[in-house]
C-alpha positions in Angstrom: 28.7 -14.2 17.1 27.3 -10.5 17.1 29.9 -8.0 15.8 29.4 -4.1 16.7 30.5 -2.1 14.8 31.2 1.6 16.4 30.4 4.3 14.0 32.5 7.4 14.0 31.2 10.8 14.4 32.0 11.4 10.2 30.0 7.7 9.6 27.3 8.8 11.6 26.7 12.7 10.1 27.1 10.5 6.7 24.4 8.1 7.3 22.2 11.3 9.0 22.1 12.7 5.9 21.2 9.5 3.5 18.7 8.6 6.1 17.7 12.8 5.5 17.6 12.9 1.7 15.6 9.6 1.4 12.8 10.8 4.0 12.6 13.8 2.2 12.5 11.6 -1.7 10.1 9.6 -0.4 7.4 12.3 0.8 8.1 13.7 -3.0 7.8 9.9 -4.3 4.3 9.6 -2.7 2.9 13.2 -2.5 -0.9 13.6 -4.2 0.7 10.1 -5.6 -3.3 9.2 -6.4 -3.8 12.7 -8.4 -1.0 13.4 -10.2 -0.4 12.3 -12.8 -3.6 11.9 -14.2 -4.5 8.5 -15.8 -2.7 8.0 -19.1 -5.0 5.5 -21.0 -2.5 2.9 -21.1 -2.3 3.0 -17.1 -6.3 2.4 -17.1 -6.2 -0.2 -19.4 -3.3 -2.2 -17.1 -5.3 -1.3 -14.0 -8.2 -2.7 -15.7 -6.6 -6.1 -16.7 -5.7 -6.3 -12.8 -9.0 -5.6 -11.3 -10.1 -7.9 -13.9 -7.5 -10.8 -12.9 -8.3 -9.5 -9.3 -11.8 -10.1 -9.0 -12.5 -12.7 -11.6 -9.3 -14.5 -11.3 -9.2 -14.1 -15.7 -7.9 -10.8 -17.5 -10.3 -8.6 -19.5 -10.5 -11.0 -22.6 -11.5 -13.7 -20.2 -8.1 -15.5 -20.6 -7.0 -17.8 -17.6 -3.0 -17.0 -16.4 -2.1 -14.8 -19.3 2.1 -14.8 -20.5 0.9 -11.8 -22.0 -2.0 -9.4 -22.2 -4.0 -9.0 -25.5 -5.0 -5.4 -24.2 -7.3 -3.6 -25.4 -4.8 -1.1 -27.3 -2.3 -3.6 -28.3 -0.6 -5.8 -25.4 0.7 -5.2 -22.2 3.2 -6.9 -20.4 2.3 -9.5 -17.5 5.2 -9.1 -14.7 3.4 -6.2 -13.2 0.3 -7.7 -12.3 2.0 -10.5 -10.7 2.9 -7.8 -7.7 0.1 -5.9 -8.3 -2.6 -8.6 -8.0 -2.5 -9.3 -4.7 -2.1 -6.6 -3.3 -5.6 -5.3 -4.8 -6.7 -8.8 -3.5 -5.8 -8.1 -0.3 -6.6 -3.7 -0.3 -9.4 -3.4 -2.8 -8.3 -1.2 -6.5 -7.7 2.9 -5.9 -5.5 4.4 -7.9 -3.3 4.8 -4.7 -3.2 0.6 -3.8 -2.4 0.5 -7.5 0.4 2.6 -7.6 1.9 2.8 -4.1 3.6 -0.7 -4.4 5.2 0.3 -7.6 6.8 3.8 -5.8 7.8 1.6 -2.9 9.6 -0.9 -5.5 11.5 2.2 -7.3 12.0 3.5 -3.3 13.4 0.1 -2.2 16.2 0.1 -5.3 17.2 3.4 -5.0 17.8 2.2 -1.0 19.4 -1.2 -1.9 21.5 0.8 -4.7 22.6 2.9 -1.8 23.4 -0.2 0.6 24.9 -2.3 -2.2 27.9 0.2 -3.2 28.4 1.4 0.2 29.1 -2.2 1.4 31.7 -2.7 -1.6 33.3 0.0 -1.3 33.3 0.4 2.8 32.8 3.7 1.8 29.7 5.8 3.1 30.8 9.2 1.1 29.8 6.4 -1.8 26.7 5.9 -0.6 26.0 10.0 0.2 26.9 10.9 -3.3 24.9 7.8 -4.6 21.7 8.9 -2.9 22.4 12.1 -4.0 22.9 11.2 -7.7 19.7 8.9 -7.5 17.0 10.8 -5.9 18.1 13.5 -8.4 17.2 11.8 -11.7 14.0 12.7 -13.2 14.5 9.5 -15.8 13.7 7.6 -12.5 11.3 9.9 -10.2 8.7 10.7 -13.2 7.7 6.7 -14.1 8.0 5.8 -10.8 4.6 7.7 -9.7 2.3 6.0 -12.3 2.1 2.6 -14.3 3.7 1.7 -17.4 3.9 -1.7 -17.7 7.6 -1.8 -19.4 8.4 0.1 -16.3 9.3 -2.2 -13.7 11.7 -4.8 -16.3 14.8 -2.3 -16.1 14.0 -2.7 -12.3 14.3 -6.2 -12.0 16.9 -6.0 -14.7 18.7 -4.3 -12.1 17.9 -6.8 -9.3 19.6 -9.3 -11.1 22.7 -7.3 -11.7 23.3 -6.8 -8.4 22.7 -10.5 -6.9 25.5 -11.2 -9.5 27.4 -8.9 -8.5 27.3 -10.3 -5.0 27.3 -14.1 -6.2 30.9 -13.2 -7.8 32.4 -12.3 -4.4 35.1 -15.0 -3.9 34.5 -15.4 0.0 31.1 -16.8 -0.2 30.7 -20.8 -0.1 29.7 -23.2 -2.9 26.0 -23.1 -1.4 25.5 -19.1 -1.4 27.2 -18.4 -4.6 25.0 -20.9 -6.2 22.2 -19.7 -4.4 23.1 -15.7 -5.4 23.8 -16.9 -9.5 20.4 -19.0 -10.0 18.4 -16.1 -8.5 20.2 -13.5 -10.6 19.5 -15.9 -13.5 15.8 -16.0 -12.4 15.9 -12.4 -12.4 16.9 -12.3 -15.9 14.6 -14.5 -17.0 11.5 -12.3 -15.1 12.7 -9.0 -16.8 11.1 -10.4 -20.1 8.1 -11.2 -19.5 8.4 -7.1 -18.1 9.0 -5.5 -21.3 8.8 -6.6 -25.1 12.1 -4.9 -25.8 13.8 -7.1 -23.5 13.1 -10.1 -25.7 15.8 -8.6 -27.9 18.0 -7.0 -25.3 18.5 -10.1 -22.8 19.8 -12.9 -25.1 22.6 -9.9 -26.1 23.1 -9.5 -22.3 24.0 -12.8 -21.2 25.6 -13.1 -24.4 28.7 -10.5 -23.7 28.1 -11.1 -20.2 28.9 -14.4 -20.4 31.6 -14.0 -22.4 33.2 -11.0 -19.6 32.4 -13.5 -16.8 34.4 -16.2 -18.6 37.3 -14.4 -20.2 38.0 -13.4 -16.5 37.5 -16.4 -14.8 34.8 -15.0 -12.7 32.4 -18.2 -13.8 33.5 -21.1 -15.3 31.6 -22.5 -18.4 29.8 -24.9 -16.9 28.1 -22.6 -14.6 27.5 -20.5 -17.6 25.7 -22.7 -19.4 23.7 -24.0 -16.4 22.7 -20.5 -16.2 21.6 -19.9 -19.9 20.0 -23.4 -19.8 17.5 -22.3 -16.4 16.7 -18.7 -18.2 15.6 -20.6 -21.6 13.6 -23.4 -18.8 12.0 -20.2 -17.4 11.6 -18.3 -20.2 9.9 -20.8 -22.3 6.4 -20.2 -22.0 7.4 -16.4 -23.3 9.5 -17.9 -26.2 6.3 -20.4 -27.6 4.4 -17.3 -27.5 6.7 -15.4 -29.4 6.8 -17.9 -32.0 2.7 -17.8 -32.3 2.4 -14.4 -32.4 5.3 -13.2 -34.6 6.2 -16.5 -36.8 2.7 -18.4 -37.7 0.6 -15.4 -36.4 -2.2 -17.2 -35.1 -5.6 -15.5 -35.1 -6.6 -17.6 -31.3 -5.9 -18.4 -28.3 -3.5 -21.6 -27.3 -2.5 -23.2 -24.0 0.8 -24.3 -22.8 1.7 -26.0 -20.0 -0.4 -23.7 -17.3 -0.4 -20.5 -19.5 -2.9 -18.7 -21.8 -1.0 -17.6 -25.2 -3.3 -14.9 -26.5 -3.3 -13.4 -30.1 -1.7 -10.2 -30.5 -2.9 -8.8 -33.6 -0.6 -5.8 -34.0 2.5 -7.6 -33.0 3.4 -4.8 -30.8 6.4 -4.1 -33.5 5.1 -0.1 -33.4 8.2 0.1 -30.8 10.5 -0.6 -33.6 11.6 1.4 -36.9 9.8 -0.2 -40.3 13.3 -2.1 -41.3 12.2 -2.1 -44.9 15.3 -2.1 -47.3 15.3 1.0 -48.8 17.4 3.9 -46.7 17.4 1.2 -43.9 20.9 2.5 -42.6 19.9 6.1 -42.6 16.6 5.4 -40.5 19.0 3.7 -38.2 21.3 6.1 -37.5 18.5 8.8 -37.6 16.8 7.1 -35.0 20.1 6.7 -32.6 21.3 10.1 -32.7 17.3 11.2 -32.1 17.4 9.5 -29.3 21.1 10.8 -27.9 19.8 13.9 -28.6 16.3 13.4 -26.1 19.0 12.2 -23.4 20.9 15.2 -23.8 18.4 17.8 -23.3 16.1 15.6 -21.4 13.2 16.2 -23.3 11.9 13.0 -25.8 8.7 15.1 -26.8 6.0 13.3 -24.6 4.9 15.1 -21.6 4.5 12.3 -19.7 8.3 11.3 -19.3 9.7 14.8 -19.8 9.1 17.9 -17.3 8.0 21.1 -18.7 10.6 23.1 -18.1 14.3 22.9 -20.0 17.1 21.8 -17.9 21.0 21.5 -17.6 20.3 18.1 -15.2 20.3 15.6 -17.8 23.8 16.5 -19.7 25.3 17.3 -16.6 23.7 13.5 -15.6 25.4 11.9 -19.0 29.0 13.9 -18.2 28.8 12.3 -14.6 27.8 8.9 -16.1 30.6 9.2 -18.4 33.1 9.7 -15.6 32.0 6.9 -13.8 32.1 4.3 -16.5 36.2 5.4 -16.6 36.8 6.9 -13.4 39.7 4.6 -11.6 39.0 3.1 -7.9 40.8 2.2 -5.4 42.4 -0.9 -5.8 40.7 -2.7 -2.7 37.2 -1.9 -4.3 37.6 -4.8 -7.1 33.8 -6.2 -6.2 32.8 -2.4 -6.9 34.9 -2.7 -10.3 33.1 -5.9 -11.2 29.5 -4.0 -10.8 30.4 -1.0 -12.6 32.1 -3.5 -15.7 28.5 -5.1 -15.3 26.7 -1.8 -15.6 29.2 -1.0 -18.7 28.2 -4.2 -20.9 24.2 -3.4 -19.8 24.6 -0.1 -22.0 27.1 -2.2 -24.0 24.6 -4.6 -24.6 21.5 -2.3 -25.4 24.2 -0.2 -28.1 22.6 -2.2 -31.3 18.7 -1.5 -29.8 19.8 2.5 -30.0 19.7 1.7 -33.9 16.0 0.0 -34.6 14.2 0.5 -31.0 12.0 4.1 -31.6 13.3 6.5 -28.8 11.5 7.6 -25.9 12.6 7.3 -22.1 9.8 4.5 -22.2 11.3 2.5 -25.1 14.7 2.9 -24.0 14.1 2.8 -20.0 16.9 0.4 -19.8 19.7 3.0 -20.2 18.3 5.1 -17.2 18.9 3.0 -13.8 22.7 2.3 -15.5 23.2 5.5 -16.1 21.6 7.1 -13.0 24.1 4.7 -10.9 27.0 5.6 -13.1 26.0 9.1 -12.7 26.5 8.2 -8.3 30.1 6.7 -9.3 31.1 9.8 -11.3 29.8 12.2 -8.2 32.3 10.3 -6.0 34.8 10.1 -8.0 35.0 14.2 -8.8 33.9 14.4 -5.3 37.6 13.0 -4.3 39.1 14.7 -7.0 38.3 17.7 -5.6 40.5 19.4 -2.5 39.3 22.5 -1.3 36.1 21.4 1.5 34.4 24.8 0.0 34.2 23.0 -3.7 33.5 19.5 -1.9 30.6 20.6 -0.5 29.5 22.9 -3.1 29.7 19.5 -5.3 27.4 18.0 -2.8 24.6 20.7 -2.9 24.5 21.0 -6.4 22.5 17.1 -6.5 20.1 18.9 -3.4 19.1 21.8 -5.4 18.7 19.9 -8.8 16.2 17.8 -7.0 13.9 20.3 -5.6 13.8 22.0 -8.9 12.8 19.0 -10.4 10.1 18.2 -7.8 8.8 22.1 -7.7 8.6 21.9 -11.8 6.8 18.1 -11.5 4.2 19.4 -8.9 3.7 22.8 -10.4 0.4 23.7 -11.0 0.7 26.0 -13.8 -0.9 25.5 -17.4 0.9 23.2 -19.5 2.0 21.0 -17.4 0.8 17.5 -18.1 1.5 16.2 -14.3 -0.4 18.4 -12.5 -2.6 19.5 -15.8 -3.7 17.1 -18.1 -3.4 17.7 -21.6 -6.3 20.3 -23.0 -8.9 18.4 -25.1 -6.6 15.0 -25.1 -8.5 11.6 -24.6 -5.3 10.1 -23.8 -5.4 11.5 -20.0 -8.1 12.3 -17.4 -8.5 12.1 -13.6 -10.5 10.4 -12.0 -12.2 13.4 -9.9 -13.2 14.2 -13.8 -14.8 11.4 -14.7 -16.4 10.5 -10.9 -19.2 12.6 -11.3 -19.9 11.8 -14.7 -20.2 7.8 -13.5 -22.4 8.7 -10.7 -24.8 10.6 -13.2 -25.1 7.1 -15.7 -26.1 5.3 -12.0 -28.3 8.0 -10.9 -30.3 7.7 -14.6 -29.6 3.8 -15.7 -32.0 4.8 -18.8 -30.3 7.4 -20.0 -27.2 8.0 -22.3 -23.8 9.8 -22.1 -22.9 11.4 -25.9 -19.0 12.3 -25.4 -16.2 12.5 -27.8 -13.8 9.9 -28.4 -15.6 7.0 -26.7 -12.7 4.6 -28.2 -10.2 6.3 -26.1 -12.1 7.3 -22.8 -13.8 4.1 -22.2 -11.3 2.4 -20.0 -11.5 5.4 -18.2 -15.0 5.0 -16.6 -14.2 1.5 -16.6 -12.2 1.6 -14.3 -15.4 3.3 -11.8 -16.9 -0.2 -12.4 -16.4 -3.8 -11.5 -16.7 -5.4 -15.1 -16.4 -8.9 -15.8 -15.0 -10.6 -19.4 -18.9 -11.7 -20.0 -21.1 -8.5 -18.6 -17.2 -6.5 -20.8 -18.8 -8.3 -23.9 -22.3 -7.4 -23.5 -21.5 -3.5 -23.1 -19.3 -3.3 -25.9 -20.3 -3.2 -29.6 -17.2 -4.8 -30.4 -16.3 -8.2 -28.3 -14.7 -9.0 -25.0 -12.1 -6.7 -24.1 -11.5 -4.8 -26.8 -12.2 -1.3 -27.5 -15.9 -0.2 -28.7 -16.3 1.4 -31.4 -19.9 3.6 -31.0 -21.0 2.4 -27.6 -20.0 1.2 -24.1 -23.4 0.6 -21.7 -24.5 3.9 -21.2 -21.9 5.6 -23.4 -22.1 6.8 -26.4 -19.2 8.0 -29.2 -20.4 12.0 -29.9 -20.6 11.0 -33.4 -23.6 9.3 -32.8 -25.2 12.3 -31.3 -28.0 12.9 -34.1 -29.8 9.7 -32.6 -30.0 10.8 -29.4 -33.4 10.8 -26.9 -34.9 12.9 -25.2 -33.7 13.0 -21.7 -30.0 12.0 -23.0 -26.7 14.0 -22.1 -24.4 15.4 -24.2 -20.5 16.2 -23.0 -19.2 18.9 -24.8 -16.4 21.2 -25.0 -18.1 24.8 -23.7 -16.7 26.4 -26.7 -18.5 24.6 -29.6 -21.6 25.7 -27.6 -23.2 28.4 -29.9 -24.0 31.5 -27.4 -27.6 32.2 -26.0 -29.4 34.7 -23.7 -30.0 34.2 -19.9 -32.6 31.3 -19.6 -32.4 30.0 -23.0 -32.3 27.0 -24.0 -28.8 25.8 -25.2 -27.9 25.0 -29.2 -24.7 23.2 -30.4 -23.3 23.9 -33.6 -22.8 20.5 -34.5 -26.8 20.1 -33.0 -28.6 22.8 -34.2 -32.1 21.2 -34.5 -31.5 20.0 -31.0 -32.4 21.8 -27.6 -30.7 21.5 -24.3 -30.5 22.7 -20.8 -27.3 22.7 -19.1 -26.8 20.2 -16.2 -23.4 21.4 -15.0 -20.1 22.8 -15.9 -17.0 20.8 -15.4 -13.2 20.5 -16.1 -12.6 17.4 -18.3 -9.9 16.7 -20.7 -8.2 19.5 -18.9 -10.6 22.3 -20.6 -13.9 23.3 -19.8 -17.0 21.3 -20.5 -20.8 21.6 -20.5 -23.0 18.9 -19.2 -26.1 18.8 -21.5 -29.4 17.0 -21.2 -31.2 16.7 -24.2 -35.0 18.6 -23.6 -36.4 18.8 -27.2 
């Protein structure tokens, strides 16, 4: 049986202007979404892994259905890739195909978030001053436009949240609420092979979680354990890794079931404080209130998470939050309570991480979506409070006008900012327009060589141009398969090589450590005085101006 439902004229203004604010978020989520940012080296080398498993069906090191990827840089997580993958399989690799999917994923939440509360509460003011709160948040606009791997596990963390949240509502039948609870579990179990963090943060989860769920009869202990039991089933390839990598600390490569299990070197424990004994209590509590204090004033010190420009957003975000963890609702909204009590034991849960987990919005990116959504039930809440229409509304533009000043500072073009700028003479970023031309010189002179600076950092960078396998990866690298060279990549060369150079090889340079010359003379660098060049071109890279040499005596 079809039921219509007839909208009044308030339900239909309300859902006018959700449908409004999300048409204009998503032209801000996707605008110059292939420029800006630039690359951030850890986004090149991910993007590199996925061409890799793309094209070869194998990751960079040549491994066969990596749990995990060695990396060139460390390790990366895998879950990306697994959405990733195919749609490069199915597009071809840009940097848009290889981003777009992950905006749409962040859009899609933000919707669903919107749908989820406005169907518990019957309520669509909710779902207005949801929207409102969410598309607002820079904590979730700024990762959403590029590629951190550890970015999409609070996402699916999330996911699963929610499909519990609906698999506790008592009118569904015995097949549905089964259904609902075993993909929530699955959920669970995905959001750590998202992040490393989350090997830590997910046993405390369903650890108070199953305790709330019990203590108020919401799932009996049989289903609870049924539940821990298929996370551990689908979590165990993760878990036999973890025990090679951080237990015996094996040096190779071993198989289970259908996985690879890489090495990992460097244990990827640079995420947490050193837990040595001595003044272990104060380098705790250090590290927490540091990290309170980046929440507060928005800001953790990388300019790739935080926008250039101070704001009052982000405490007025946390005072919001704070309201809705405590705010009271309406007595018919007890599903809405339930999510809520699950968002509370989420930051519950990650409480002890706040102590050893280093701060950054990255490292701790599964406080934001909680607190974004909290943020949503706070708006509503003071929005009811509230009884004049002239302070109602005022309360409702307030979220309008915080987000185009967060978009206009994102997008601004002036210098210092990192998403529209780069960094000045930082390997860590560059675009691609920067280093285009530069690959289409090394294919236009296949003998030559390109001398430029920090070749260790850059490399993944131009890369990225190419279509490398694992074996033709070994063979242009001084230093194996996948890794990082150390002098030499093919056709490039580390700058510090430079006194070996040929005749007819370029040189990348930063104009300034060019020594001066007349009109028509030949060029000198300082670092080069015996060696003559002509100058090719002039071009922006690193976010500072360079000179384009060719070496001519």
């Amino acid at each position: 049986m079809i039921v219509i439902v007839k909208l009044t004229h308030q339900s239909k203004w309300l859902l006018g202007l959700i449908a409004l604010v999300f048409i204009i978020y998503t032209w801000a989520l996707f605008f110059k979404l292939s420029s800006i940012p630039g690359l951030f080296i850890d986004e090149s080398a991910y993007a590199n892994e996925v061409k890799s498993l793309a094209n070869f069906g194998v990751d960079t090191h040549g491994y066969l259905r990596p749990v995990y990827f060695q990396g060139p840089y460390g390790g990366q997580s895998v879950l990306y890739s697994w959405l990733s993958v195919p749609v490069v399989k199915l597009w071809g690799f840009s940097l848009l195909t290889f981003r777009a999917h992950f905006a749409l994923l962040n859009l899609l939440m933000l919707i669903g978030i919107t749908l989820l509360v406005s169907h518990l509460a019957k309520n669509l003011m909710l779902g207005l001053c949801m929207t409102l709160a969410l598309t607002a948040n820079a904590w979730l606009f700024i990762p959403a436009r590029w590629i951190l791997d550890c970015n999409i596990a609070p996402i699916i963390f999330l996911g699963a949240l929610c499909v519990l949240t609906l698999g506790l509502k008592r009118q569904l039948g015995t097949t549905g609420r089964i259904l609902l609870l075993e993909t929530a579990c699955g959920l669970l179990a995905l959001t750590l092979y998202g992040y490393i963090v989350a090997w830590l943060y997910i046993p405390l989860v369903v650890l108070i979680l199953g305790g709330y769920l019990h203590h108020r009869q919401l799932l009996s202990l049989q289903e609870i354990i049924i539940g821990c039991l298929l996370i551990g089933l689908l979590a165990l390839p993760l878990m036999v890794f973890a025990v090679h990598v951080n237990v015996l600390h094996s040096p190779i490569a071993h198989q289970f079931l259908w996985w690879t299990l890489p090495p990992l070197p460097n244990n990827r424990l640079d995420s947490l404080i050193d837990l040595q004994p001595t003044a272990v209590f104060q380098t705790m509590t250090t590290n927490a209130a540091t990290g309170v204090i980046q929440y507060v004033t928005g800001n953790d010190g990388l300019p790739w998470n935080s926008l250039p420009m101070p704001s009052v957003l982000p405490i007025l975000t946390l005072s919001l939050a704070i309201g809705g963890m405590v705010a009271p609702l309406n007595g018919q909204n007890v599903i809405l309570s339930q999510f809520r009590n699950l968002l509370n034991i989420s930051l519950i849960a990650f409480s002890p991480l706040l102590l050893i987990v280093r701060p950054n919005f990255n490292h701790w990116n599964f406080l934001n979506w909680p607190l974004a959504i909290l943020a949503g039930l706070g708006l509503w809440a003071l929005y009811q409070w509230l009884n004049p229409a002239f302070f109602k509304a005022l309360l409702l533009v307030a979220p309008l006008i915080a987000a185009i000043s967060l978009w206009h500072s994102y997008f601004s073009p002036t210098s210092g900012n990192y998403f529209t700028q780069g960094l000045p003479d930082n390997p860590i970023t560059l675009t691609t327009t920067s280093v285009y031309p530069l690959h289409q010189l090394l294919l236009s002179h296949p003998q030559q060589r390109l001398y430029l600076a920090n070749l260790p950092s850059v490399y993944p960078h131009f890369k990225l141009l190419k279509t490398v396998s694992p074996d033709q990866d070994g063979r242009l690298s001084d230093t194996g398969v996948g890794m990082p060279p150390r002098w030499r990549y093919g056709q490039l060369v580390d700058a510090s090589q430079a006194k070996v150079m040929r005749l007819g090889d370029f040189l990348l340079i930063s104009k300034k450590a060019c020594v001066p010359r007349k009109q028509g003379a030949a060029v000198t660098v300082k670092t080069l005085p015996v060696f003559k060049f002509k100058q090719v071109k002039t071009l922006y890279f690193q976010a500072s101006p360079h000179v384009l040499l060719q070496r001519i005596q």
